[in-house]
PAKOL-233555 format. One record per residue (C-alpha): residue number from 1; x negated, y, z. Coordinates in pm, 1 decimal. Example, Ala and Ser with C-alpha at 12.3 -4.5 7.8 and 13.67 -1.06 7.14 Angstrom:
BEGIN
+-----+----------+----------+----------+
| num |        X |        Y |        Z |
+-----+----------+----------+----------+
|   1 |  -1230.0 |   -450.0 |    780.0 |
|   2 |  -1367.0 |   -106.0 |    714.0 |
+-----+----------+----------+----------+
END
This chain:
BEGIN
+-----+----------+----------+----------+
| num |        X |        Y |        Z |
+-----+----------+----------+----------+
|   1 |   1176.9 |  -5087.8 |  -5332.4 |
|   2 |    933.4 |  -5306.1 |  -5234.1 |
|   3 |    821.9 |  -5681.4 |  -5364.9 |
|   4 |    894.1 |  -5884.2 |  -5043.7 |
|   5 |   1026.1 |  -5842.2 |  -4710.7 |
|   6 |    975.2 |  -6131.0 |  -4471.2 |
|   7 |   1231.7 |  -6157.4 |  -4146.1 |
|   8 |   1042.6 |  -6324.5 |  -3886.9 |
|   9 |    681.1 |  -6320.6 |  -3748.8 |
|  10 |    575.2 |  -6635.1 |  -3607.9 |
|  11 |    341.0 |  -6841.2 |  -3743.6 |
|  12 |    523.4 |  -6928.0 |  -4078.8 |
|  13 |    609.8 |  -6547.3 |  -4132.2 |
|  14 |    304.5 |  -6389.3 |  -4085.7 |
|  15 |    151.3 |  -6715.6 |  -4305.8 |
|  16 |    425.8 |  -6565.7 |  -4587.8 |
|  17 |    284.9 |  -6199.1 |  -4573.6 |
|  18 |    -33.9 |  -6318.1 |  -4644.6 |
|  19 |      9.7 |  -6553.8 |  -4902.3 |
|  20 |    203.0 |  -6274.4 |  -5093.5 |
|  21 |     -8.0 |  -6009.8 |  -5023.1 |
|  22 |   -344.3 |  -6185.1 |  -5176.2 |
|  23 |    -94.2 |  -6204.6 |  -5460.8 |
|  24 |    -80.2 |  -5847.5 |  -5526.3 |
|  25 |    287.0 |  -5789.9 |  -5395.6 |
|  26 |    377.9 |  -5535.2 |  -5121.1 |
|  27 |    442.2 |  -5697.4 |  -4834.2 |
|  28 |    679.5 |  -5591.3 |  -4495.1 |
|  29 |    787.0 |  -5794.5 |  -4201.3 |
|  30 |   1055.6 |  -5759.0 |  -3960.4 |
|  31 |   1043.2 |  -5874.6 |  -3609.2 |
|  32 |   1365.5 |  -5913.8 |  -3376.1 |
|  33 |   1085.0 |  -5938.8 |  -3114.1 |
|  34 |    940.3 |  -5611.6 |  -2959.1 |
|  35 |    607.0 |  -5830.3 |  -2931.2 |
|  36 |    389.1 |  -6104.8 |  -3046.1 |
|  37 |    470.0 |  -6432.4 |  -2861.3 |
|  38 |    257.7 |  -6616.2 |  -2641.0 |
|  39 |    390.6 |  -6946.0 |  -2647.7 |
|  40 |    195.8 |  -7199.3 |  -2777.3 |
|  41 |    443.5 |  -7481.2 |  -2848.9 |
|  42 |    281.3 |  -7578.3 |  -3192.2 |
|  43 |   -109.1 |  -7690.7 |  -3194.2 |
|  44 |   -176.6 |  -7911.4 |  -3460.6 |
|  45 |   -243.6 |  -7811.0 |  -3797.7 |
|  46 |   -362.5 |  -8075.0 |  -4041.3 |
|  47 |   -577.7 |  -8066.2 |  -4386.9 |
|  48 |   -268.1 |  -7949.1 |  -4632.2 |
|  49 |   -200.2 |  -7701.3 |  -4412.3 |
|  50 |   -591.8 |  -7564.0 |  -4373.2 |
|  51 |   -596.6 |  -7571.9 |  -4765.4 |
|  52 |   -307.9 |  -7347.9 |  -4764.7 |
|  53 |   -430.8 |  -7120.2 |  -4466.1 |
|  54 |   -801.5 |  -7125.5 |  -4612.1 |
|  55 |   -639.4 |  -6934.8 |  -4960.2 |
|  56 |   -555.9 |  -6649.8 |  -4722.0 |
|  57 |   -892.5 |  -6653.0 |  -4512.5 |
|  58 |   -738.7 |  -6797.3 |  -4240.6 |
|  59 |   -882.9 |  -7152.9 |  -4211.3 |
|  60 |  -1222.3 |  -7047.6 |  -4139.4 |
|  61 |  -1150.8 |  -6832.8 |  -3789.3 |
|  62 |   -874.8 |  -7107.3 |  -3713.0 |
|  63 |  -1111.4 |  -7362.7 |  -3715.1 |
|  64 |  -1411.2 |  -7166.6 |  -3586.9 |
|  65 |  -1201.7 |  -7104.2 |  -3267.4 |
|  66 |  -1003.3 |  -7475.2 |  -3288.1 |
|  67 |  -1076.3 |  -7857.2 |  -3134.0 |
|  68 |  -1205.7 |  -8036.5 |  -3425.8 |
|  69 |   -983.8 |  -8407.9 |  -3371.4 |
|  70 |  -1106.4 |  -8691.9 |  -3552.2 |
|  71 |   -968.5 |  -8972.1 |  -3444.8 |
|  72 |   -651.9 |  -9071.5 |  -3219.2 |
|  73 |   -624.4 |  -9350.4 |  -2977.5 |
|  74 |   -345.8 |  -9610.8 |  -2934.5 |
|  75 |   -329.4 |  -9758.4 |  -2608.8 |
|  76 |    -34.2 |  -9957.2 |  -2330.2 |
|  77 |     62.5 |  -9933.7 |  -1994.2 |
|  78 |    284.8 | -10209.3 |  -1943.5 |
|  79 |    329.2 | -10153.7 |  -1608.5 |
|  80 |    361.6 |  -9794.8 |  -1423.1 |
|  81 |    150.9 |  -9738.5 |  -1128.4 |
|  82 |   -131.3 |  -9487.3 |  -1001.1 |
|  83 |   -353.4 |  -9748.9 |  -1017.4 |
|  84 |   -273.9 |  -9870.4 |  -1361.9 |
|  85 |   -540.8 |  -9913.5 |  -1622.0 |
|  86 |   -410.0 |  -9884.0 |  -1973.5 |
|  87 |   -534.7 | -10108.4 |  -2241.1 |
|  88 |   -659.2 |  -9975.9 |  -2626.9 |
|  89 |   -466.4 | -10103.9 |  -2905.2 |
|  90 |   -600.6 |  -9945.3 |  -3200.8 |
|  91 |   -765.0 |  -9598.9 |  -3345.6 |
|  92 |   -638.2 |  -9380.3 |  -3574.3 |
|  93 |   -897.0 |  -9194.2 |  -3800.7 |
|  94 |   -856.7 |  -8835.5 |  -4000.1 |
|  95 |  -1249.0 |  -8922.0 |  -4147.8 |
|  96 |  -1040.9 |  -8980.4 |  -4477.0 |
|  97 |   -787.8 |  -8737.5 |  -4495.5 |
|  98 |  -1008.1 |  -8483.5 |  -4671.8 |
|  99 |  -1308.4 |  -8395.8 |  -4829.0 |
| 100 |  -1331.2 |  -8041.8 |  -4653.9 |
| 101 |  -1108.0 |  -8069.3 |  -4339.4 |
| 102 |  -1135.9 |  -8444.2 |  -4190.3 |
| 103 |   -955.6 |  -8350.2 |  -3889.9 |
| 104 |   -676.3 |  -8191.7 |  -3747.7 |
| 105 |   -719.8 |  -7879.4 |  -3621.8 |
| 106 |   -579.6 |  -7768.4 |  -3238.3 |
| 107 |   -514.0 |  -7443.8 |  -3138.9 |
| 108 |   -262.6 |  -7261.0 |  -2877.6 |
| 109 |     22.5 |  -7132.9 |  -3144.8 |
| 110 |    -27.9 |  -6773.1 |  -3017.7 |
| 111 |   -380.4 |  -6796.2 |  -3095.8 |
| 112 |   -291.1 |  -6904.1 |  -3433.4 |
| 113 |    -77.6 |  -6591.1 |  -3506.9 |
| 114 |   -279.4 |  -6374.1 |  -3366.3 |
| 115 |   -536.7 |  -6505.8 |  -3650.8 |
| 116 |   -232.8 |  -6433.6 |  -3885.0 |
| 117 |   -161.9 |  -6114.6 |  -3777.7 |
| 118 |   -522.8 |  -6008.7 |  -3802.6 |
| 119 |   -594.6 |  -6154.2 |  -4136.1 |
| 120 |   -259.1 |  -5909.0 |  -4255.4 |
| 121 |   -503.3 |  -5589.4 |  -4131.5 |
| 122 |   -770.5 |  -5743.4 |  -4320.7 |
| 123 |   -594.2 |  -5754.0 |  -4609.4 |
| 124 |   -412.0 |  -5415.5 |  -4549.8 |
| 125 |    -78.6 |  -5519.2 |  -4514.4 |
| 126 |    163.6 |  -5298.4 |  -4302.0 |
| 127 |    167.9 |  -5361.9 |  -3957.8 |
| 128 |    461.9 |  -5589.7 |  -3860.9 |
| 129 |    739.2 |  -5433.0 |  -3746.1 |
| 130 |    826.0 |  -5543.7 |  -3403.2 |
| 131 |   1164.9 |  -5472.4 |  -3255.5 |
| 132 |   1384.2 |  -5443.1 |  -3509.3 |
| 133 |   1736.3 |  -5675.1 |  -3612.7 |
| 134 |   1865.3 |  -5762.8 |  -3904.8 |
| 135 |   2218.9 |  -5670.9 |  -3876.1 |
| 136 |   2277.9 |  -5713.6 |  -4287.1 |
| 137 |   2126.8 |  -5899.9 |  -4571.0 |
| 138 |   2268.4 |  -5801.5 |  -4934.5 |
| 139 |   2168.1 |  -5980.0 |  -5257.4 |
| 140 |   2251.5 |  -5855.0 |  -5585.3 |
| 141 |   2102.9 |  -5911.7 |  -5927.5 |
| 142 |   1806.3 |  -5628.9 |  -5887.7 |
| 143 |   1731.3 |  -5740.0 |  -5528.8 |
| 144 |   1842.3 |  -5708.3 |  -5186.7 |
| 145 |   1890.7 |  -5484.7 |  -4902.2 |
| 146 |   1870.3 |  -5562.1 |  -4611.8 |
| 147 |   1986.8 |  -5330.7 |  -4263.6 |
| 148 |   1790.2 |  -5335.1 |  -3952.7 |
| 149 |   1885.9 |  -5248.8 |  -3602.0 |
| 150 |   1622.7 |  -5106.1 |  -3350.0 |
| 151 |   1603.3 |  -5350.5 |  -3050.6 |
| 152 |   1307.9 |  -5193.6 |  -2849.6 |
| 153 |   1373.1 |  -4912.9 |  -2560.8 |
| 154 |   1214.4 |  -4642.4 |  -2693.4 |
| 155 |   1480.2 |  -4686.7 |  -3039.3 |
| 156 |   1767.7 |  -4923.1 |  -2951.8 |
| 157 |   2039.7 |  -4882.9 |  -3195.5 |
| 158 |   1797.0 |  -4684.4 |  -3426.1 |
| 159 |   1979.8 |  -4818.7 |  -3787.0 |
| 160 |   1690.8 |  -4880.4 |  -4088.2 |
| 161 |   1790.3 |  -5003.5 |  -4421.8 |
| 162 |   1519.3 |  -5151.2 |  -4666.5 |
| 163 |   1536.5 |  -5293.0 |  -5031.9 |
| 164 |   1327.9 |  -5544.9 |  -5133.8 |
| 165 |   1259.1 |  -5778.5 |  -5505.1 |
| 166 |   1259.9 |  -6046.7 |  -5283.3 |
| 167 |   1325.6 |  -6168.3 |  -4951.7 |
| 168 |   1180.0 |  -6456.8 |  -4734.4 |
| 169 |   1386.8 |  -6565.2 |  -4413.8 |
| 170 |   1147.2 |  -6714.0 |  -4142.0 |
| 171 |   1344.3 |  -6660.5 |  -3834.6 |
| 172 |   1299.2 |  -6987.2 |  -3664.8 |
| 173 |   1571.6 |  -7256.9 |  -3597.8 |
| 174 |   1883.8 |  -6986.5 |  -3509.7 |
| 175 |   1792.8 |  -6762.9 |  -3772.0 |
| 176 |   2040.4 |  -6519.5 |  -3778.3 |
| 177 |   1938.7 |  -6427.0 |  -4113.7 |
| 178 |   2058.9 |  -6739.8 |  -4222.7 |
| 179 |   2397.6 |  -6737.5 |  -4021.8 |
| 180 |   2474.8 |  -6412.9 |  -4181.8 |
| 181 |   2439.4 |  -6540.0 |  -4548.4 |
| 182 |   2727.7 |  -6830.4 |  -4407.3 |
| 183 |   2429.5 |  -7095.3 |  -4508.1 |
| 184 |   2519.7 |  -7390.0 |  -4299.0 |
| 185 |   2300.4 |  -7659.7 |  -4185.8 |
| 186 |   2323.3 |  -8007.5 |  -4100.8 |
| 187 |   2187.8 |  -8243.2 |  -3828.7 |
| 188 |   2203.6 |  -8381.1 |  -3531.9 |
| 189 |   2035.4 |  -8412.4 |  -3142.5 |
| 190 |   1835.5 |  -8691.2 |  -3000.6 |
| 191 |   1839.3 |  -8816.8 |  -2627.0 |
| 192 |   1504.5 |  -8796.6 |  -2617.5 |
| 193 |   1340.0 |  -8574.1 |  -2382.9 |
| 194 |    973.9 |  -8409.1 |  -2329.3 |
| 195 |    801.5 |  -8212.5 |  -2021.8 |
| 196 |    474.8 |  -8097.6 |  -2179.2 |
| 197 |    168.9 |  -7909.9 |  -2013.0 |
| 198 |   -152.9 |  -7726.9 |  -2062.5 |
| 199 |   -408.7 |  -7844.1 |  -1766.5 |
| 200 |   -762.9 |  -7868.6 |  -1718.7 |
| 201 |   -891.3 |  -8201.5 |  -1952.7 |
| 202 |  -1016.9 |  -8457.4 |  -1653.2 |
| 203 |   -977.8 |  -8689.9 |  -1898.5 |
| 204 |  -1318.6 |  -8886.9 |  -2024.2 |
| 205 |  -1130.3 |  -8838.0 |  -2396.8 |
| 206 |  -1386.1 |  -8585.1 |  -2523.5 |
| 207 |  -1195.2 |  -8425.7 |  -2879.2 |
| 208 |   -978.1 |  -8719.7 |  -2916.4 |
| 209 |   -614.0 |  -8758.7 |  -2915.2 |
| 210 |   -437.5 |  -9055.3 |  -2720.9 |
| 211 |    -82.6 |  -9204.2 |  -2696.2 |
| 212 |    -18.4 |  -9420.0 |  -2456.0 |
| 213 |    325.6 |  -9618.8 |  -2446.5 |
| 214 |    466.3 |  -9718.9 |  -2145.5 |
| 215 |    798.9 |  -9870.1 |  -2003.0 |
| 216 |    915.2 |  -9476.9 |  -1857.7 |
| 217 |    829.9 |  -9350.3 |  -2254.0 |
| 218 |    511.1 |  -9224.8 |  -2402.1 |
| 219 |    255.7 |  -8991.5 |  -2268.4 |
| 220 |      3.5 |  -8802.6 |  -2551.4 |
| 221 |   -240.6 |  -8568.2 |  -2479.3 |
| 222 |   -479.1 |  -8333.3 |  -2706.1 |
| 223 |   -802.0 |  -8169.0 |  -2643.8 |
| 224 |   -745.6 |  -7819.4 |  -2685.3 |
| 225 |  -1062.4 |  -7546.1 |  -2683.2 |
| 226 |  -1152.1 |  -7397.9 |  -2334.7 |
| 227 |  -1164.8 |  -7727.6 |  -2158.3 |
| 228 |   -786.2 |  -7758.5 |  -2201.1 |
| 229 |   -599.1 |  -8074.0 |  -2274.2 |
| 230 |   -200.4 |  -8055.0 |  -2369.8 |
| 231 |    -25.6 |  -8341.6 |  -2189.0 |
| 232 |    345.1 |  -8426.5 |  -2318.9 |
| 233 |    546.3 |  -8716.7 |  -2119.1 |
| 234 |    892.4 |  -8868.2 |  -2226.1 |
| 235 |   1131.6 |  -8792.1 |  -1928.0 |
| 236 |   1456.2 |  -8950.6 |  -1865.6 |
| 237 |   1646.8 |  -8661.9 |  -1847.5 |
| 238 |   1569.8 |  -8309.5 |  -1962.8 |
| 239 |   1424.6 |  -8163.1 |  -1630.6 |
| 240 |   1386.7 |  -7782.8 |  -1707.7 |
| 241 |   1305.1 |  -7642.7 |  -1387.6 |
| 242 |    997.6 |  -7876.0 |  -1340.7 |
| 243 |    639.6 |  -7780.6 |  -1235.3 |
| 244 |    312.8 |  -7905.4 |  -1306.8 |
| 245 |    339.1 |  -8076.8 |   -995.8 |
| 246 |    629.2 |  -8330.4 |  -1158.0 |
| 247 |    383.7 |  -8328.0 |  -1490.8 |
| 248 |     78.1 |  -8469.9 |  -1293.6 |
| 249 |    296.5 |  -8761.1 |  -1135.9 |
| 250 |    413.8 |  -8871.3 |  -1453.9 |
| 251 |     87.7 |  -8847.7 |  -1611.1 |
| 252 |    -91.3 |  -9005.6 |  -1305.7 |
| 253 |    187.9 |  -9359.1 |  -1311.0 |
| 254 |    178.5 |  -9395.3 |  -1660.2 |
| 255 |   -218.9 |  -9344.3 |  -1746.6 |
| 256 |   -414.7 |  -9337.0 |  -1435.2 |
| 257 |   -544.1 |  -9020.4 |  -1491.8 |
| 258 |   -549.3 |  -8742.5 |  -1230.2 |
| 259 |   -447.3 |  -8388.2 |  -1332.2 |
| 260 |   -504.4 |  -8071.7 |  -1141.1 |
| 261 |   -152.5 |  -7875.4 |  -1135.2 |
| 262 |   -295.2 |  -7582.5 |  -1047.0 |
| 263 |   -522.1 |  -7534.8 |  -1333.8 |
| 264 |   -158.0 |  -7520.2 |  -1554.4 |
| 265 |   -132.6 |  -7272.4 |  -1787.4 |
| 266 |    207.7 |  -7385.7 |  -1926.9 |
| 267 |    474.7 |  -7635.2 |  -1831.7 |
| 268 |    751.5 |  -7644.9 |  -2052.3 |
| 269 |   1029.9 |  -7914.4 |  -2095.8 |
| 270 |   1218.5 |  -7984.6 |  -2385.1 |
| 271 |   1473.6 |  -8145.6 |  -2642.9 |
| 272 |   1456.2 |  -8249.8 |  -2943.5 |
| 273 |   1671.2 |  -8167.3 |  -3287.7 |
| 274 |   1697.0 |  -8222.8 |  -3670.9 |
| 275 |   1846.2 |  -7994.7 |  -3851.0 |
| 276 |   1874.1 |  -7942.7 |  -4234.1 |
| 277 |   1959.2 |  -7592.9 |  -4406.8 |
| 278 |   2225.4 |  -7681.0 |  -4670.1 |
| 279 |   2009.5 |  -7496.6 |  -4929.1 |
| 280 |   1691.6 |  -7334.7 |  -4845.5 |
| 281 |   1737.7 |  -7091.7 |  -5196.5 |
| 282 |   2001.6 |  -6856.3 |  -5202.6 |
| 283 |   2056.1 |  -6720.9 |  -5553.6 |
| 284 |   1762.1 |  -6584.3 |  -5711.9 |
| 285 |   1645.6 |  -6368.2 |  -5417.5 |
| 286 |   1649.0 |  -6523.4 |  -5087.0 |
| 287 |   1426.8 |  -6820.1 |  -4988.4 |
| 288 |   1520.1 |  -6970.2 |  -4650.3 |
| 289 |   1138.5 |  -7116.3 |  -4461.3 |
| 290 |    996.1 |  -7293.7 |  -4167.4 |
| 291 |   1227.8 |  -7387.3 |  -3889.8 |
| 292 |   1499.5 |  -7137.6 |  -4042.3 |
| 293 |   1514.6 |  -7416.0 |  -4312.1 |
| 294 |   1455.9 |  -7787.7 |  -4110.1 |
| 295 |   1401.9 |  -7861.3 |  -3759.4 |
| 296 |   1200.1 |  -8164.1 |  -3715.9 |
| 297 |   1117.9 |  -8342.7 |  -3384.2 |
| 298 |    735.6 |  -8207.1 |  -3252.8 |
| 299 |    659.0 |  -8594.9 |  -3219.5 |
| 300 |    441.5 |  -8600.4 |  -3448.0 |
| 301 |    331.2 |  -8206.4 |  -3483.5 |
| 302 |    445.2 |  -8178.0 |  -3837.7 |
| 303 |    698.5 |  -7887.3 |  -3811.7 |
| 304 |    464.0 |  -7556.5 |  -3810.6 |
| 305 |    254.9 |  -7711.3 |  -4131.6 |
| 306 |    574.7 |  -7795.0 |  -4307.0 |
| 307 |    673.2 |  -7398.5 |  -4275.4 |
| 308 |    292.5 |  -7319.0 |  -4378.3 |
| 309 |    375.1 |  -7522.5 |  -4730.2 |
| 310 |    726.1 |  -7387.1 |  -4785.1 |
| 311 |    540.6 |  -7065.5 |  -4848.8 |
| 312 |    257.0 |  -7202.9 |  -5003.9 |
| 313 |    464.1 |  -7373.3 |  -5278.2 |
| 314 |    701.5 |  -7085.4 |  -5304.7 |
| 315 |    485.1 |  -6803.7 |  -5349.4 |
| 316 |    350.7 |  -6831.4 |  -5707.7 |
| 317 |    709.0 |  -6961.3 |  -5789.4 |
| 318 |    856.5 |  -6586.7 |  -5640.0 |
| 319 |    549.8 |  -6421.2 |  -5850.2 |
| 320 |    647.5 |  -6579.6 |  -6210.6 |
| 321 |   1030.9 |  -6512.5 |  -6103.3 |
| 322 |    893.0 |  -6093.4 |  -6023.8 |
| 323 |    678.0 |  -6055.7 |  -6313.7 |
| 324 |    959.4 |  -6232.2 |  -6555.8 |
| 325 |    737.7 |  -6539.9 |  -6664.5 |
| 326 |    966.8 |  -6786.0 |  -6485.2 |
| 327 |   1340.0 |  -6863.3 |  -6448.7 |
| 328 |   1558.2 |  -6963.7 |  -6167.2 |
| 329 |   1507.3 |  -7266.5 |  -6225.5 |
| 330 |   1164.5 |  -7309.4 |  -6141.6 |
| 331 |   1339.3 |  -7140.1 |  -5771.5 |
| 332 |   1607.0 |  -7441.0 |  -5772.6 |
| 333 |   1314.9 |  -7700.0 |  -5795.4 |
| 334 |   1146.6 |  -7543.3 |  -5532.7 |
| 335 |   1459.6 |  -7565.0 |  -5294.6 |
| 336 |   1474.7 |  -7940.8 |  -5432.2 |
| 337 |   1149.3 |  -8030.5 |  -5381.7 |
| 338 |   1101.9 |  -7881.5 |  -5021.0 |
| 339 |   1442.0 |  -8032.8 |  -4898.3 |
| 340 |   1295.9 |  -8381.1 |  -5009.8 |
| 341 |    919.4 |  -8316.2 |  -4762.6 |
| 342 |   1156.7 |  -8191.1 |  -4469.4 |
| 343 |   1390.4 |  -8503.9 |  -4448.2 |
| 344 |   1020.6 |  -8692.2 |  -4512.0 |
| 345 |    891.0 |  -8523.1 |  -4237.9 |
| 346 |   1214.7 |  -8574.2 |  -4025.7 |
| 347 |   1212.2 |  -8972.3 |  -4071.7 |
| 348 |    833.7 |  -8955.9 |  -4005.9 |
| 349 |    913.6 |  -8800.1 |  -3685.5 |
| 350 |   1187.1 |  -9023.3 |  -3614.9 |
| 351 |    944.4 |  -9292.0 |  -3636.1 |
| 352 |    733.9 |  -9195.5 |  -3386.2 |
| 353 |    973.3 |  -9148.5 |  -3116.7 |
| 354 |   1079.3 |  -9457.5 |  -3185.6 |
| 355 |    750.5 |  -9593.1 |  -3133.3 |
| 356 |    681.8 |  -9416.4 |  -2792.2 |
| 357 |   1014.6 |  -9413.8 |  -2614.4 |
| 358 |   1074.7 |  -9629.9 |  -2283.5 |
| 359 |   1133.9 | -10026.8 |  -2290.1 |
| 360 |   1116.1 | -10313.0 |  -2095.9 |
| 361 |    790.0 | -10471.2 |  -2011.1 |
| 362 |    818.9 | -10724.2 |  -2314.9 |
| 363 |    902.5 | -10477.7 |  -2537.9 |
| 364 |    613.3 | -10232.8 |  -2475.9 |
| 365 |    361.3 | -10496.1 |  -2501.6 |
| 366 |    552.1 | -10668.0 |  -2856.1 |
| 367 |    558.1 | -10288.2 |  -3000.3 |
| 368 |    164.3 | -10261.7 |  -2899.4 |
| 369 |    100.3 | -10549.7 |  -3073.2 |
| 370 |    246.9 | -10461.9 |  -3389.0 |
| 371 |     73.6 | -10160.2 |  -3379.7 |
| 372 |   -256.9 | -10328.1 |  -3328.9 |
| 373 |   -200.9 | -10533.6 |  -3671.2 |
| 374 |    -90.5 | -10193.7 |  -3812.7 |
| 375 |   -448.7 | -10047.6 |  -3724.6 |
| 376 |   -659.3 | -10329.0 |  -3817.0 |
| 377 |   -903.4 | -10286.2 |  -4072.9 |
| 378 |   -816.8 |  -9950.6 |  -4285.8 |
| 379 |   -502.6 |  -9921.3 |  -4139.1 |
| 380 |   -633.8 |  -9689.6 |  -3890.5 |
| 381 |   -753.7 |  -9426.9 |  -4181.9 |
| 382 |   -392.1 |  -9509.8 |  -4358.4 |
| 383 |   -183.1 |  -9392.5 |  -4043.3 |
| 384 |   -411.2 |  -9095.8 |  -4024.4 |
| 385 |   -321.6 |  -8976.1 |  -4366.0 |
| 386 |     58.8 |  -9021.9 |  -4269.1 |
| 387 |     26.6 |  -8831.7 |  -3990.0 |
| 388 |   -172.3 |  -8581.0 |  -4116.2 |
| 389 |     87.4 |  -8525.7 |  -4418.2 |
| 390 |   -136.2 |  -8716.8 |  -4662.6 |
| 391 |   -437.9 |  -8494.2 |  -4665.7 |
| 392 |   -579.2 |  -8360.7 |  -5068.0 |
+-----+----------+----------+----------+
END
């Protein structure tokens, strides 16, 4: 039997193994995948998040190889044209966030796991194991076992069966993991639509962030490294067959800025949900993390940290619970405590679509003033501490 086993390998997953491996447990992960992802959907990863990442050694590469962003411009476009000029409102600044990490961090998601996955051979954790379903998850007082299914080729149908102390589900926002324990979750969908992009940066924006609201709905963009800036623009409709030719038009109306769609490395459209697990601990030996346990809107780029302290939080609670120097109970405040950041995380997010969907004219201009007060003074370094999940 061994201490943990962790379903899922993306970010938050391979985050877990770590985390529980520099706590002296033995570690295995199970992939339904039959290879690492290279999506990169997730880029931001703010100061809580480092802190947590840095007690596994994986800040220091992350942020070796990331944009460092300091500060985040505000501006409007009250009208939409190719020859519009949009006008600043305000700046948001991470300078106070933290001591160690003023900044958020931006990296391509893949590139973040593959960070993960290579701090786990650092450590000497075994290699993830790719390919492979669960088909069965079985608690019972000593532990649980859970039943695999080979999904790759070369062993389709291939059954496995493990037992484990303890098991973390980090399966992402399906998680059949979940589904098969009958935990239900709550929630609901949002008319709001995205078509985001990876392009060359033509921009004169340097490592900043900027939002700029508009009439047709917001368009952000973030320096990412390699020269790369991520561009995501509200669209009326979710448009999923669209190119980075359809990107660079909606960039070009809304902020004036001209985008080369052939330098695209990924165009991508999407919805958005929030979701709530109806209990993210299940008995005394299943802990539900990530997007397996809340889906948040990525307005706001809150959802990969928010796995990243799930695990952080949980893992000396699952080490007192192993070693029999904790109760349950310290498990149930866990659960409590976690559900309570993910709906704060969810209204946060709601917020900011709020802020950047379309409007009239009028309205775009009232909302930019508002948010000009807002950012007077210190209320640029205040917003930057909400966003960035209220830094240490």
């Amino acid at each position: 039997m061994i201490d943990v086993l962790i379903i899922g390998a993306g970010a938050t997953g391979l985050f877990a193994a770590g985390a529980f491996a520099r706590a002296g447990l033995e570690v295995e992960v199970w992939e339904k995948r039959n290879e690492r992802a290279l999506l990169s959907r997730a880029i931001g990863v703010h100061a809580p998040a480092l802190a947590a990442l840095e007690r596994v050694g994986a800040a220091e590469p992350l942020i070796d190889e990331a944009v460092r962003v300091r500060r985040g411009h505000a501006r409007v476009a009250p009208l939409i044209g190719t020859a519009v000029r949009p006008r600043h409102v305000g700046t948001v600044s991470f300078d106070g966030v933290s001591r160690r990490f003023p900044f958020v961090a931006t990296l391509p998601q893949h590139r973040t796991e593959a960070l993960l996955e290579e701090v786990l051979r650092t450590i000497g954790t075994a290699p993830v194991r790719y390919g492979l379903d669960v088909v069965g998850v079985a608690p019972d007082p000593r532990g649980v076992t859970v039943r695999g299914e080979g999904t790759g080729t070369a062993r389709t149908g291939t059954q496995t069966q493990q037992r484990a102390r303890f098991v973390v589900i980090a399966d992402g926002t399906e998680s059949p993991a979940r589904r098969r324990l009958g935990v239900r979750t709550s929630g609901r969908s949002y008319r709001d639509r995205y078509l985001m992009g990876d392009v060359a940066d033509t921009t004169d924006d340097g490592e900043d962030a900027v939002v700029t609201l508009t009439p047709d709905g917001v368009v952000e963009s973030f320096p990412l490294p390699g020269g790369v800036r991520r561009f995501v623009a509200h669209t009326p409709v979710l448009l999923p067959h669209a190119g980075a030719d359809v990107l660079a038009r909606l960039v070009a109306t809304r902020t004036g800025i001209t985008v080369d769609p052939a330098s695209a490395t990924l165009v991508s459209a999407f919805g958005v949900r929030r979701s709530l697990a109806e209990r993210f601990a299940v008995g005394t030996r299943i802990a539900i993390v990530g997007d397996a346990a809340h889906e948040i809107s990525p307005i706001g780029g809150q959802g990969m940290n928010l796995g990243w302290l799930d695990v952080a939080a949980l893992v000396p609670v699952v080490v007192a619970l192993l070693d029999g120097s904790a109760s349950s109970d310290r498990l149930e405040a866990w659960d409590r405590t976690r559900r309570t950041a993910a709906v704060a995380a969810a209204r946060q997010a709601e917020v900011n679509m709020a802020l950047s969907a379309p409007g009239t004219s009028i309205g775009i201009r009232a909302r930019a003033a508002v948010l000009s007060r807002v950012l007077r003074g210190t209320g640029g370094s205040r917003l930057g501490r909400v966003y960035a999940m209220g830094g240490d």
